[in-house]
Each structure stands twice: as structure tokens, then as C-alpha cells.
N, C-alpha and C positions, 0 to 999 in steps of 0.2 A: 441455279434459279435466281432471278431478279430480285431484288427486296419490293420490286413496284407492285403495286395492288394491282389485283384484275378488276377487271371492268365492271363486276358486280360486287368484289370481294365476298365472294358465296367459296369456301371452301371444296365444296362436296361437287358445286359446279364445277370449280378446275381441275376435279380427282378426274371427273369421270373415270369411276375408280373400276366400271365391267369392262369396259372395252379394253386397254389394255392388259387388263388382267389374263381375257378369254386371248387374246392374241399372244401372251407367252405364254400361257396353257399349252396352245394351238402349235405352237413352236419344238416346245417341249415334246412336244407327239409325235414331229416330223414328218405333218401336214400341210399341206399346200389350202390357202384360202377354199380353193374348187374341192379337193377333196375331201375336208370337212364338211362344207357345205352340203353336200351330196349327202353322205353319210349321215348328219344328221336332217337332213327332207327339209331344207331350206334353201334358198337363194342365194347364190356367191353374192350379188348384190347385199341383201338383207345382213351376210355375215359383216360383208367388207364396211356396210354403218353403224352396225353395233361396236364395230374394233377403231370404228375412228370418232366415235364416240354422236355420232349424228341420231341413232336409233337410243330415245335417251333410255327408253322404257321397255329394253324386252319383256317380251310375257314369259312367265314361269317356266311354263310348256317348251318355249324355246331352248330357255338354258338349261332346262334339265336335258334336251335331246342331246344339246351339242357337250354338257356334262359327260354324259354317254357313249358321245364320241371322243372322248379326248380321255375317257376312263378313270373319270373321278369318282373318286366316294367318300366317306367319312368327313372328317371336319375339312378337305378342301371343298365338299360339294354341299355341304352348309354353309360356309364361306362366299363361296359363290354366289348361290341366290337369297345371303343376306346385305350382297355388298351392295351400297349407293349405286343406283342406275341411273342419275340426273339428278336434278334439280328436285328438292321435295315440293309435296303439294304444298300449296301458299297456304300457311295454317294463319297467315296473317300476323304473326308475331317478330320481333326484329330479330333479328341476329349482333351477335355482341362478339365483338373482333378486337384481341388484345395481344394478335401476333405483330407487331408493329405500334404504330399508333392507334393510340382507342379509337374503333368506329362502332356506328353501332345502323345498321339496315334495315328495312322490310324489301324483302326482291331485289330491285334495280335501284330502291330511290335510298338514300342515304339522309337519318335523322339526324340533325346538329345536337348535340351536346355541349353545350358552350360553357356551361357551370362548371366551374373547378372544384367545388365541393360534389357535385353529381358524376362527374368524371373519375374524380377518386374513387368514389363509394361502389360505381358500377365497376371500376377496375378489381378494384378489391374482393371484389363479390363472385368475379370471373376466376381470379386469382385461387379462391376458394374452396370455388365448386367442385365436387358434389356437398364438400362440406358447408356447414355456417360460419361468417366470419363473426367473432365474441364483440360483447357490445365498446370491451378494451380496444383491440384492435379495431372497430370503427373509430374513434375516438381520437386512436394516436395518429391513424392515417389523416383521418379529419383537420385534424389540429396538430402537426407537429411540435409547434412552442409550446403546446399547454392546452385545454377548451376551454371555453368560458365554461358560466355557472351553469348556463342555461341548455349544456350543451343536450343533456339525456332529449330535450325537445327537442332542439334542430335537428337531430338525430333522423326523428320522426317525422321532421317537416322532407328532409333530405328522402328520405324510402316512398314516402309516399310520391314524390315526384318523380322519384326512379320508376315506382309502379306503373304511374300513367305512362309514361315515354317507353316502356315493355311491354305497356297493352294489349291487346289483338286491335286491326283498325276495322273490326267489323263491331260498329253499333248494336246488332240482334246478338251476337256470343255474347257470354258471359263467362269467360272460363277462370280460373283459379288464378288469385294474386300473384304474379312473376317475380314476387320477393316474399318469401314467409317468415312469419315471427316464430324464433326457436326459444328453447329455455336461458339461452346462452347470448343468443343476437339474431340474425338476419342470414336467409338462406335464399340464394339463385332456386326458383321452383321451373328449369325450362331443363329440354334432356339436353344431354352430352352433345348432340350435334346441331345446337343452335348454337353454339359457345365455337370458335377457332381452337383454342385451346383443346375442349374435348375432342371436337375432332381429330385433331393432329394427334394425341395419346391414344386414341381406339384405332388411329395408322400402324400406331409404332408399337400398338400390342400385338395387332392382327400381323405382322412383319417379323415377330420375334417367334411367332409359332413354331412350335420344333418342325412341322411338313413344309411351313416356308423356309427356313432358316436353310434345310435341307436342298429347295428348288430359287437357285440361285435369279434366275428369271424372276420369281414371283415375287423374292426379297427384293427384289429394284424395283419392282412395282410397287411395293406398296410403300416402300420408302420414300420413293418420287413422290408417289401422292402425298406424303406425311406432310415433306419438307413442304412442297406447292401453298401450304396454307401459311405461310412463313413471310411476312413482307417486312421483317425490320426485328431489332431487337424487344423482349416483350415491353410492352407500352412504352413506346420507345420515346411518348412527348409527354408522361407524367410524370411529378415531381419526382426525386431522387429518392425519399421516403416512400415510394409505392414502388421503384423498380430496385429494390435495394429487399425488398418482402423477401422471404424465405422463398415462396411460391414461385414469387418469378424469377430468383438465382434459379430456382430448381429447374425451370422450362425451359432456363437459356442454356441449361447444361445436357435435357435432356436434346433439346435440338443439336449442339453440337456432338453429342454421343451417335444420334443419330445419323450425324453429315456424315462423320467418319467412318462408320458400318454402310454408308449411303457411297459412298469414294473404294471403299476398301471391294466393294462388290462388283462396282463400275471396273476395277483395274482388272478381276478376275474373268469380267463379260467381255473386256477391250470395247467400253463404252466410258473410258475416262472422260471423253468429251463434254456428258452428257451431268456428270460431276463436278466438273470444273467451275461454272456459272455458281453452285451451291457454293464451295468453296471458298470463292473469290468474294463472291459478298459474306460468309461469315470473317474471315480475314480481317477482314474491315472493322468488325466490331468486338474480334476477339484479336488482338492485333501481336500481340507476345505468346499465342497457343500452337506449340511446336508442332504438336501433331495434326493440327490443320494443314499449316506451311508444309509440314515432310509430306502429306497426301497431295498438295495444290501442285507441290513440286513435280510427285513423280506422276501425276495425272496431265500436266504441261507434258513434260517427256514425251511421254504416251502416246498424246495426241501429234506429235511434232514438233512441238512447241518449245525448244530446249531452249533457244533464248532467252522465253519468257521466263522458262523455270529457273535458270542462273539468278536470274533478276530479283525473282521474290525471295529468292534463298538472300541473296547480296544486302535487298533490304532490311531482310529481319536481323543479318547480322548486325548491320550498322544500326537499327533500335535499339537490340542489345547490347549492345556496347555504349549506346549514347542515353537510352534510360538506365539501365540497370548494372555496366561495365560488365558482362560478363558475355563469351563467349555461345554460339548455339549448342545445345545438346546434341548427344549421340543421335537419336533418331532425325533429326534436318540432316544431321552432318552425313549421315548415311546416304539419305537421298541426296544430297550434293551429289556424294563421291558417284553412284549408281547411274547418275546423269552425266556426269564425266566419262566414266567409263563405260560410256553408252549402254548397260545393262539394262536397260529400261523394263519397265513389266512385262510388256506381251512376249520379251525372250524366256520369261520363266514361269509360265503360264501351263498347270496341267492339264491333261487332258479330263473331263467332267468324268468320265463315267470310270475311271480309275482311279479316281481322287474321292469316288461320292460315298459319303457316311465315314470319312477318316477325319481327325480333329488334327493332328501331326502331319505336318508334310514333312518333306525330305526340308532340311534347312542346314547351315553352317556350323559351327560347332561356336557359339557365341564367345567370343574374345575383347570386353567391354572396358577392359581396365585402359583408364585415362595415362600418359605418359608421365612418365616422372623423369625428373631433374636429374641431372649427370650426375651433380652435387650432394653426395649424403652419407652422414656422416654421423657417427655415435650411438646408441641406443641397442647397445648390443644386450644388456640384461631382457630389455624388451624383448625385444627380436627372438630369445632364446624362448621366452614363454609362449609369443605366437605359433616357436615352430613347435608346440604340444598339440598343435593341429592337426601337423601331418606325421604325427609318432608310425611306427610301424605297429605299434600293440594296439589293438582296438581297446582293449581295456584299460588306458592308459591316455587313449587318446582323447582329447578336447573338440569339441565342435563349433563354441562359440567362446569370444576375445570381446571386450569392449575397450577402445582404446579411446579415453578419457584425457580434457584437461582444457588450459586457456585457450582464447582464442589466442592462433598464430603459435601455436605451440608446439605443432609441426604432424600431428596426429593424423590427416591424410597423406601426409607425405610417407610417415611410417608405414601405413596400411596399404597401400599400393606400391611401397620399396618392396615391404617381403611381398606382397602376391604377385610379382612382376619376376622375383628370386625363387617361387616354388611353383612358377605353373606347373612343372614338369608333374607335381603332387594332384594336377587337376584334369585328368584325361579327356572331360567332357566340359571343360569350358572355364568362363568366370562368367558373371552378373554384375555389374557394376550400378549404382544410383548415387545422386546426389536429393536425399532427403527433404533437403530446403529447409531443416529445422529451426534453424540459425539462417533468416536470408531476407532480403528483399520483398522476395516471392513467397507467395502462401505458400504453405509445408504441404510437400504431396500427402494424400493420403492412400494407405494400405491397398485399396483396392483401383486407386490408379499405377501405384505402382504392379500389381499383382500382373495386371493387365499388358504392360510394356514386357515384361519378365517372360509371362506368355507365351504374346506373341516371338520374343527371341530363342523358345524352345519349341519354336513351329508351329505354334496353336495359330489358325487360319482368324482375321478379328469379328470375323461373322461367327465363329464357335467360342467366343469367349465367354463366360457366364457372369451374366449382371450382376448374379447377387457375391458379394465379398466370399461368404464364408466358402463356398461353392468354388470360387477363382480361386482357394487360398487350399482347399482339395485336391484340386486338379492339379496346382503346383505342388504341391505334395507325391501326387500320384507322379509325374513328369520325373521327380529329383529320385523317387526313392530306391532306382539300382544304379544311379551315378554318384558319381567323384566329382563335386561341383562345386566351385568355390564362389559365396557369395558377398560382397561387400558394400556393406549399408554408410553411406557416408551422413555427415552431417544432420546424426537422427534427435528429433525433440524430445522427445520420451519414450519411454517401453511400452508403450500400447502401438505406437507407430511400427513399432517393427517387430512385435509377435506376430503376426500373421506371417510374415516374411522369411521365419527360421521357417525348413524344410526340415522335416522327422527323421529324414534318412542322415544315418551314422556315420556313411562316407562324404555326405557335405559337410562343410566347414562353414562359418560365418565370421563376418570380422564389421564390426559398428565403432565408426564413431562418434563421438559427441561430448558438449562443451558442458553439460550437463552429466552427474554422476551413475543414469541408469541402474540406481542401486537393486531393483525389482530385478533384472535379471539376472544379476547374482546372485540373490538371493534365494526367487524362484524358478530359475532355467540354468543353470548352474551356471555362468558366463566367468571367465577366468577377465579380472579386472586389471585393465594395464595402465597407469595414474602416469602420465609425462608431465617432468617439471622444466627450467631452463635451462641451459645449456651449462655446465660447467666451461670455468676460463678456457682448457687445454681441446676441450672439444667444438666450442665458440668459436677459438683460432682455428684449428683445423676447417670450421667449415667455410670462413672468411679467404683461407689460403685455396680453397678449391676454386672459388670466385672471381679473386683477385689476382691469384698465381702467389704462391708460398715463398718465391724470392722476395716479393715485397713485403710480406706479412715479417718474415727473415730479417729485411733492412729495418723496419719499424716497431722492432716486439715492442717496447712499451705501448705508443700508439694505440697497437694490435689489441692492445687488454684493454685499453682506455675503451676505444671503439668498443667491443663487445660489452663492457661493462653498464656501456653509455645505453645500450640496448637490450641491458637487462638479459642476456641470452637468450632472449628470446630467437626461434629460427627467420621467422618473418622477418623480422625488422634486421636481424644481419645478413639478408641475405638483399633487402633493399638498401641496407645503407653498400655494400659490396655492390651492386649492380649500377648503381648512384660514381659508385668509386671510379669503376670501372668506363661510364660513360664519360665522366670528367676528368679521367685522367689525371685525377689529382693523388696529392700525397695523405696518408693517413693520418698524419698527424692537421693537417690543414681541415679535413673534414671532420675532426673530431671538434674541431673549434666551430664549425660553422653549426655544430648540432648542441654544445652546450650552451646551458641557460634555456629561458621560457620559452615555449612553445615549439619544445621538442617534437611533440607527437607529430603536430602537423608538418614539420620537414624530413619525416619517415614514411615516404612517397615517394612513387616512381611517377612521374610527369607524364601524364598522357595513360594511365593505366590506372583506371579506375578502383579494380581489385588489389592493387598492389597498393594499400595504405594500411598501414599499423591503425589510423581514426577510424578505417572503415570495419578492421575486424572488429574493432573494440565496439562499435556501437553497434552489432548485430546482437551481441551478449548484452550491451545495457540497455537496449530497447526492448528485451523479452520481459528485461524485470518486473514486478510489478512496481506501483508507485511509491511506497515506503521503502522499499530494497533499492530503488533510484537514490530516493533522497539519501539513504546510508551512508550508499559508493561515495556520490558527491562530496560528503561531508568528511570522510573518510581522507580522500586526500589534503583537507587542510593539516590534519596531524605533519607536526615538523619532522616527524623519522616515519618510518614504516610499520613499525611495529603499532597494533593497536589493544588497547586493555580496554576492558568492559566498561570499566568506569568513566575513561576518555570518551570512550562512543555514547555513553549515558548524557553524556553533557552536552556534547556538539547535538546530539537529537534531540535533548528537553527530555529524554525519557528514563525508563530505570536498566539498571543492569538485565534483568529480567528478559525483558522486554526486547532488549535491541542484540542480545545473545539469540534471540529466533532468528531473526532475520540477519544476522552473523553466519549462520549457519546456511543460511538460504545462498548469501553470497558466496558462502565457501565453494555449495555445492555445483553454484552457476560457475565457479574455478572465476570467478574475482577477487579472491581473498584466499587467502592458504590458514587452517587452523594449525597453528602449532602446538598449543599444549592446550589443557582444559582452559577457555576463557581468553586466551591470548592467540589474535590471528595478525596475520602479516601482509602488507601488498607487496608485489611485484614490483622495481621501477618505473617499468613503464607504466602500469595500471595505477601507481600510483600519482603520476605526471599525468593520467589522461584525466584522473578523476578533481584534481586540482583544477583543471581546464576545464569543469563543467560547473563548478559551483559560482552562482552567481554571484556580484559583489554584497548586494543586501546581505542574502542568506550567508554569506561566507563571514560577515560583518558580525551579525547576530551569531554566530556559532563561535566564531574565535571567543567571541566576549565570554558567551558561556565557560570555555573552555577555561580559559585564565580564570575567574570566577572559581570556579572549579576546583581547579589547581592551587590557588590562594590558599581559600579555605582548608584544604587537604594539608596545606605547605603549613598552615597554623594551628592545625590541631596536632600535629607533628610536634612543634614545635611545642603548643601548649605539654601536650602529655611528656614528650623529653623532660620539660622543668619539673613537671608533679611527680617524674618519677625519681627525677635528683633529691628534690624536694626530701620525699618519704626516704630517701637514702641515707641523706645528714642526717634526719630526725631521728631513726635509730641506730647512729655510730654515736650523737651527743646522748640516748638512755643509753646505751653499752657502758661511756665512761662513766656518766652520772650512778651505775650501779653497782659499778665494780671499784669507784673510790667511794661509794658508801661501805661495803663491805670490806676494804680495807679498813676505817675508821671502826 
């Protein structure tokens, strides 16, 4: 579908929501135009302009005949002759249109709105409805910087002009104010389909009904009409504070939930075509949303169109790679491969009436884990705990791992080494995700993920279940007599991936995350795996895998310098070896070009976005909050590693108290290591990154503290050493003074 407005922009005008409706009904039957018509004692003509939508206003009598003939009943044949049959009678009031840029109508003629205070207020209002929006939220929409004093008034000057311009234009009505005063604020008083918005939601109810869901025909029907009221993103020419409302993220997500159940049906019908135009203009506005692209993709296929499909895939890569460095997901990449190897959907298309009322179809045995590195090396105590997974004693055995620690500390690498070493432990698959916890991009949530998982265990996306708790059932029900290995990457917290463990004893789970997860071990019993950095001898090893162990051999000192240089960390020795390797140079020459300032930033690979030591570290210090920033920063002015309560008290201006919370905070974020009560340590590198964030001021102001600090400390030291010489002499002189009295 176009984003262009129609010609009247009247939603319910471009559904013309009976005619096709009665015409996949009609289909459905396996009726010819002439044979319906007959059967229900009407005119092939009469039927043929109701279905192309010319007859706007059948009479009752008709659609119940041809109901009759086509053998409906129950809530399809309420459906039917409640759905829009044209154009409503002219009640004379406008129409308010916020699928796009705000318009606002009577019939054909289009009312100006030119007021940006009246634009907001009727968007917000739309935004809203059925509810009221609070006289707060008028307020902040109104005035983003602030309102004046006066605003509760203009408030009132703003509605009442909204009123007028929502009026009826007939002079002799008088009907009810089209904005009412609530206990709270201001309420839209018009129904559901004077608004674009209502409309499109009473599509995409009437579409989700379990008897449409089931008649694949009917779901494209009312889908088509949902999207049809759709010309842009919502109020796509009001300020950024009104399209940034809860309201309208939630519209623009319901539409593309929509598009995709709208595509995913098209490919089942071999009506991709009819899809694609939807697609192609959401793309546009959602421009990084995979599973558009993987539908736009195999819906091009489909139609013939493989060129083009190559194309859009080609482009999203190169966005991603050029906004975000990071490579397309499993599902594009799926569709890629599927277009390559000309699988395209209509060869795997079942037959309807052996497919109908099953949620499983026949599908692949899912194999999602991402490839891992030749190179790996150590972490066998680990590894021995993971494998409590696949014990042979159910009683003994472990279902859930959380493998924990810094970033670049190699924790995905571990997690997909062993489940890459124990498929053979997983006879019905693996699950793979990247969480997004730690990322760029917003962190999935549970029930998008729940959804992708799904559909990889055959769930059809037209059977998916909207509501979380229900998807997260269903996947439950799917896993609970298989062997299924699932692995949760890069998760934010334990609420993100409780939904996600499956109940069944023969699945395993394995999560990680740069954050401690303590909830799950504590409440889901999760066997905690803590990764620290590399020891020297296994640092080397994993430098010689890289670089080839003859040169590591010619260079040992070098070889430790190198690894030291990089804190053992895996990330950064596996960039400064790859660095090696492309330069052709000697170990000892690249150890020199990496020591002294502004280490972090020459632990990068050139042209590879994802491949910086600054980039992992700032995924973890951008989560912090704002005082746990300022800590880290402060933290690396300390001249060693090691840090005491009291040193942190000083460099913050705060008390020991105080900055031992958020001590702890950082520990838990794995930017700091506690090592005894009170005493926590950085890493090399984390400690060179966080040196490189404090600014000169602040770094200025904190040393001083610090010395200050340390002074003072340095002199009462000193002081009390004398007082306690002091009291020392003083009684060795009574000892003599009392023992040559006593002689005498």
C-alpha cells in the first residue's frame, strides 16, 4: 500500500470493507459469481457490484440471502452485516486523521488546521481516545520547555476552538460537545470510526478473531482494509514530543505487527505481490526492522522479483554495518540464503485443507547457533560445569548456566564453543538469540523474542498468540518432550529471560550476561559460571593459535608483554593478533606501538566496527547510571589498580558509606572486581579506558581531593606515631624515677 492519501482520505471509503469480504467468502464456497447469484435470487450483475465495491449499500435482506448461500452463521454472519458497506451517512461532523499527517475532514472537503497549539491538542486527543488525555499531559504536549503561568487558561482557550472546528456544519443540530470535560482533562466524545486510528484497531480486532484467523482469505481481507487507512507514519508532521507519546510508538508497532501477519498470509495465499507495496513503504520508516526486510525479501522472490530481493537484503546490510557495525540477523540471513537457493515460498506451500486448524507444520529441526572461531582456548574448569547440563542422571542434572563477567571476556565465545561440542546432547535442535542487553539497539523484549522461537518450532505467524504470557505457554508446551538447547545471549536482566526458560527437564539453557543475574540463582536454581582474564600461559596459547606458535616461540618475552599489555583480556588479544597478523609485523614492534596513552583506542581492527575494545567497554558504561559513570571515570585516576573506600571517598567528595554502594553496583556491572570486604580492583584495560573518560576539570578537581586526602591521612599518621613514642618515654622515665626511689 502507498503512504499516499486517498482522495477523500475516508478510511471506511477505501475498505470498502463487504465487497471483498463477500467475494473471499464466495471463493471459499467454491462458487462461481453465476452460481451464487442464482442461489441466493439475485443478479450476477447485482452480486458482481457489491464485490467491486459499486453497490455501496446492500440491503440487509440481500446479505443475509447470500450469507445463506455461502453458509454462514455465528459470529461470521454478524460480522457480515455489521461490517462498513460505504461511505457513512454525512452526520456532518469531521473526521480526524492521524495515520500520517494530521488531517482533519467533513466528506470530500478538507478543514485547515494551521494552529500548532490546535494540532497538538487534537493529535493528542486522537492519540487518546476512547480515553481522556490528563490536564499533565495536555500541558507537556502543549509546552514542551515548560507553560507559562497562564497556561490552565489557554488550556481552555485551545478546546474550545478544537470544539468549534469538530462541530456538526449543520446550523439547526445541536449535538453534544466533540471534546468533554473529564475529572482528569479532556476527552474526544466522537465514536471509534470517525478517528483513522479507531478504525484501523476495530480492522485488526475483527482480523485476529479466532473464525478469521482460521479463514485465511478473510484474514487478508480485513488486514488489507486495516493497513489501507495507513498513509505515513502516525502524525508524521507533529513535533517529535507528540510522535515520541506512548500512544503513538504503540500504533506504529501495532501497524507493523500487523504488516507482518498482513505478508506472512500474502506468502500462504501466493498473493505476495499484493504485500509487497505494504512492505516497501513500511521499510522506509522502520529502516533497521529485520523482520520486515526478511518478509519484503521473500515476498520479492515470490513474486519474481529476485533481483530486487538481493538488493534490499544488500542494502540493509551495508546500514548495518555502516550505522550500527554489526552484521544482519538469522532471520534476513535466512531469507537471503532461501532466495539463493531458490526455495522461495510457493515451493513450500501446503495444501489448506490438510493444514487447517493445526498451529505446527512440518518445519526443520532449528540449528541457530552462530559460528565460532577455530581459535579456543582455556576455560576448562568452566566447561566442565556447563557440561552438568548434559549429565546422564536426571537427578544430577542442571538445566540452567549463567555465564557471567566483563565485557570482551569471552562469555559468548564460551557459550556457543560448548554448544557447538555437545549438539549431539540435543536431538531436537538449538535456539539461539542475541538479547541486545548490552547494545546499540533497544534490548528485545520477551515476547518478541518468544515469537521468533515460535515461529522456528513451526508455529505458522498468523497462529502466534499476542498476549506474552500465552506465547510463553505455548512455548512451553512445544519444548516439554524435547532435548532442546537454548541459548540466551547478551541478556539485561532476569525478568528478560524468565519467560524464556522452558519447564521441560530435557532442555538446557545457557545466558549470558555482563551483569550478575543473581535472581536466577538464587530463584531458578542457575549454576553461576564468573569468567575472569586470561592467565599468561593461556593468553599465550591463545595468541599462538592466531599468530602461529613459531612466532609466539621466537618472541616469548614479547609474547607475555603483548598479553599483559592487554590485560588478558580475549577480545583485545585476539585484535591485537589479528592487527599482527595483517601487519606482518614482529611482536616485540607492536608491543611498542601499543604502549603509553591512548591504548584503548589502538585495540581495533580498521574497518570493523564491532572489533574495538572502546566499543565493548562503552556498551557497559553507557547502561550505568549517572553516579556509577562518574565513579568508573574517577576510578581510573587512581595511580595503581587497586582501589580503598577511602580513596573513592575523596576522588567523589563523598563518604566511604556512600560510594561502597555503588562500588558494588560496579562490581556487579564486572567493571570492577571486589576483592576482599572494602577493597575492589580494576582490570588494565578498564582501568586505561576509564582514565580516557575523565575529563580535565573533573580529573583536576579529584586528584586535588585525593592528595588532600592522602596528606592529611599521611599526618595524622605521623602525628599519632609521635603521641605514641611520646606516652612511651614517659613511662620508661617513671619506671627509672621509681625503682631508684626504691632503691634509696
Amino acid at each position: 500500500m502507498s503512504d499516499t492519501p486517498s482522495a477523500t482520505g475516508d478510511p471506511r471509503e477505501e475498505q470498502g470493507a463487504v465487497g471483498p469480504r463477500i467475494q473471499a467468502l464466495r471463493r471459499r464456497a467454491g462458487l462461481s459469481q453465476e452460481a451464487a447469484a442464482s442461489r441466493a435470487g439475485i443478479s450476477t450483475r447485482a452480486l458482481r457490484d457489491i464485490e467491486r465495491g459499486r453497490a455501496r449499500r446492500p440491503r440487509p435482506r440481500t446479505l443475509r440471502s447470500l450469507a445463506a448461500t455461502l453458509g454462514l452463521g455465528g459470529e461470521e454472519l454478524a460480522d457480515l452485516l455489521a461490517a462498513p458497506t460505504g461511505p457513512p451517512r454525512d452526520t456532518g461532523r469531521p473526521r480526524l486523521l492521524v495515520l500520517g499527517p494530521l488531517a482533519l475532514q467533513r466528506g470530500r472537503t478538507s478543514l485547515p488546521v494551521t494552529s500548532p497549539m490546535l494540532r497538538r491538542l487534537l493529535g493528542l486527543l486522537a492519540l487518546k481516545h476512547p480515553e481522556s488525555a490528563t490536564q499533565q499531559e495536555i500541558t507537556d504536549i502543549l509546552w514542551p520547555s515548560g507553560p507559562p503561568h497562564s497556561h490552565p487558561s489557554l488550556i481552555h482557550t485551545y478546546v474550545s476552538q478544537a470544539r468549534r472546528l469538530l462541530a456538526t456544519g449543520d446550523p439547526r443540530s445541536a449535538p453534544p460537545q466533540a471534546i468533554a470535560r473529564t475529572p482528569t482533562g479532556y476527552r474526544l466524545e466522537v465514536s471509534r470510526n470517525q478517528i483513522d486510528l479507531g478504525h484501523f484497531d476495530e480492522g485488526l480486532t475483527q482480523a485476529q478473531r479466532p473464525h478469521r484467523v482460521q479463514d485465511r482469505e478473510a484474514l487478508f481481507t480485513s488486514l488489507t482494509g486495516a493497513l489501507r487507512c495507513w498513509r505515513g507514519p502516525v502524525l508524521a508532521d507533529a513535533d517529535p514530543v507528540l510522535r515520541r507519546h506512548p500512544a503513538a510508538v504503540a500504533a506504529d508497532e501495532r501497524r507493523v505487527r500487523a504488516a507482518l501477519l498482513h505478508a506472512d498470509t500474502a506468502l500462504l495465499l501466493g498473493r505476495s505481490g499484493e504485500a509487497v507495496p505494504v512492505l516497501a513503504a513500511l521499510v522506509n520508516t522502520e529502516p533497521l526492522h529485520e523482520g520486515l526486510h526478511a518478509r519484503l525479501i521473500l515476498g520479492l522472490a515470490d513474486s519474481g522479483e529476485q533481483a530486487a530481493a538481493l538488493d534490499v537484503f544488500g542494502r540493509l546490510r551495508d546500514r548495518l554495518d555502516e550505522e550500527l557495525g554489526i552484521e544482519p540477523g538469522p532471520e534476513v540471513s535466512e531469507a537471503h540464503l532461501r532466495v539463493l537457493r531458490g526455495q522461495l515460498p510457493r515451493t513450500q506451500r501446503l495444501d489448506d485443507s490438510a493444514s487447517a486448524g493445526r498451529t505446527a507444520i512440518a518445519h526443520p529441526i532449528p540449528g541457530q547457533l552462530p559460528a565460532v572461531a577455530d581459535a579456543y582456548v582455556g576455560r576448562r574448569s568452566q566447561t566442565r560445569v556447563l557440561d552438568t547440563l548434559v549429565l546422564s542422571d536426571p537427578a544430577r542434572r542442571s538445566r540452567l548456566a549463567v555465564v557471567v563477567g566483563a565485557p570482551g571476556i569471552g562469555k559468548t565465545a564460551l557459550a556457543t564453543h560448548w554448544a557447538h561440542a555437545r549438539r549431539e546432547h540435543f536431538a531436537h535442535g538449538q535456539l539461539f538469540i542475541d538479547l541486545r542487553g548490552y547494545s546499540r539497539l533497544p534490548a528485545l523484549r520477551p515476547g518478541d523474542v518468544l515469537a521468533q522461537f515460535l515461529r522456528a518450532l513451526g508455529v505458522r505467524s498468523h497462529d502466534l498468540p499476542e498476549d506474552e504470557d500465552e506465547a510463553a505457554a505455548l512455548y512451553r508446551t512445544l519444548l516439554a518432550d524435547r532435548r532442546l538447547l537454548v541459548v540466551l545471549d547478551n541478556a539485561r536482566d532476569a525478568e528478560q529471560v524468565r519467560p524464556l526458560i522452558p519447564g521441560a527437564r530435557g532442555c538446557a539453557v545457557v545466558i549470558t550476561s555482563r551483569g550478575e543475574l543473581s535472581g536466577l540463582v538464587s530463584g531458578d536454581g542457575a549454576r553461576r559460571i564468573a569468567l575472569d582474564a586470561l592467565g599468561p600461559d593461556e593468553a599465550c596459547r591463545l595468541l599462538s593459535s592466531i599468530v602461529g606458535a613459531c612466532n609466539v616461540a621466537a618472541e616469548k618475552e614479547a609474547a607475555r608483554r603483548l598479553v599483559a599489555l592487554c590485560g588478558g583480556l580475549p577480545l583485545a588479544i585476539r585484535i591485537a593478533a589479528a592487527n599482527l597478523v595483517a601487519g606482518n609485523a614482529r611482536i616485540a614492534d607492536h608491543c611498542a606501538e601499543l604502549e603509553g596513552e591512548g591504548l584503548i583506542g589502538r585495540l581495533h581492527i580498521e574497518g570493523d566496527r564491532s572489533s574495538a575494545v572502546r566499543a565493548a567497554f562503552d556498551l557497559s558504561y553507557r547502561a550505568l547510571p549517572a553516579g556509577a559513570r562518574r565513579m568508573f571515570r574517577l576510578l581510573g585516576l587512581l595511580p595503581g589498580h587497586e582501589v580503598t573506600l577511602e580513596d573513592a571517598a575523596a576522588l567523589a567528595d563523598s563518604t566511604p558509606a556512600a560510594v561502597a554502594r555503588v562500588l558494588v553496583g560496579l562490581a556487579d556491572a564486572h567493571l570492577v572486581r571486589q576483592r576482599a570486604f572494602g577493597r575492589f580492583e580494576l582490570d588494565v584495560l578498564l582501568h586505561a579506558y576509564a582514565r580516557e573518560l575523565a575529563s580535565g576539570e573533573e580529573a583536576h578537581a579529584a586528584r586535588r581531593r585525593l592528595d588532600h586526602a592522602r596528606a592529611r591521612e599521611l599526618i595524622r599518621s605521623v602525628d599519632g606515631q609521635e603521641r605514641r613514642q611520646e606516652r612511651g618515654e614517659g613511662n620508661c622515665s617513671g619506671s627509672s624515677v621509681s625503682s631508684a626511689g626504691s632503691r634509696g
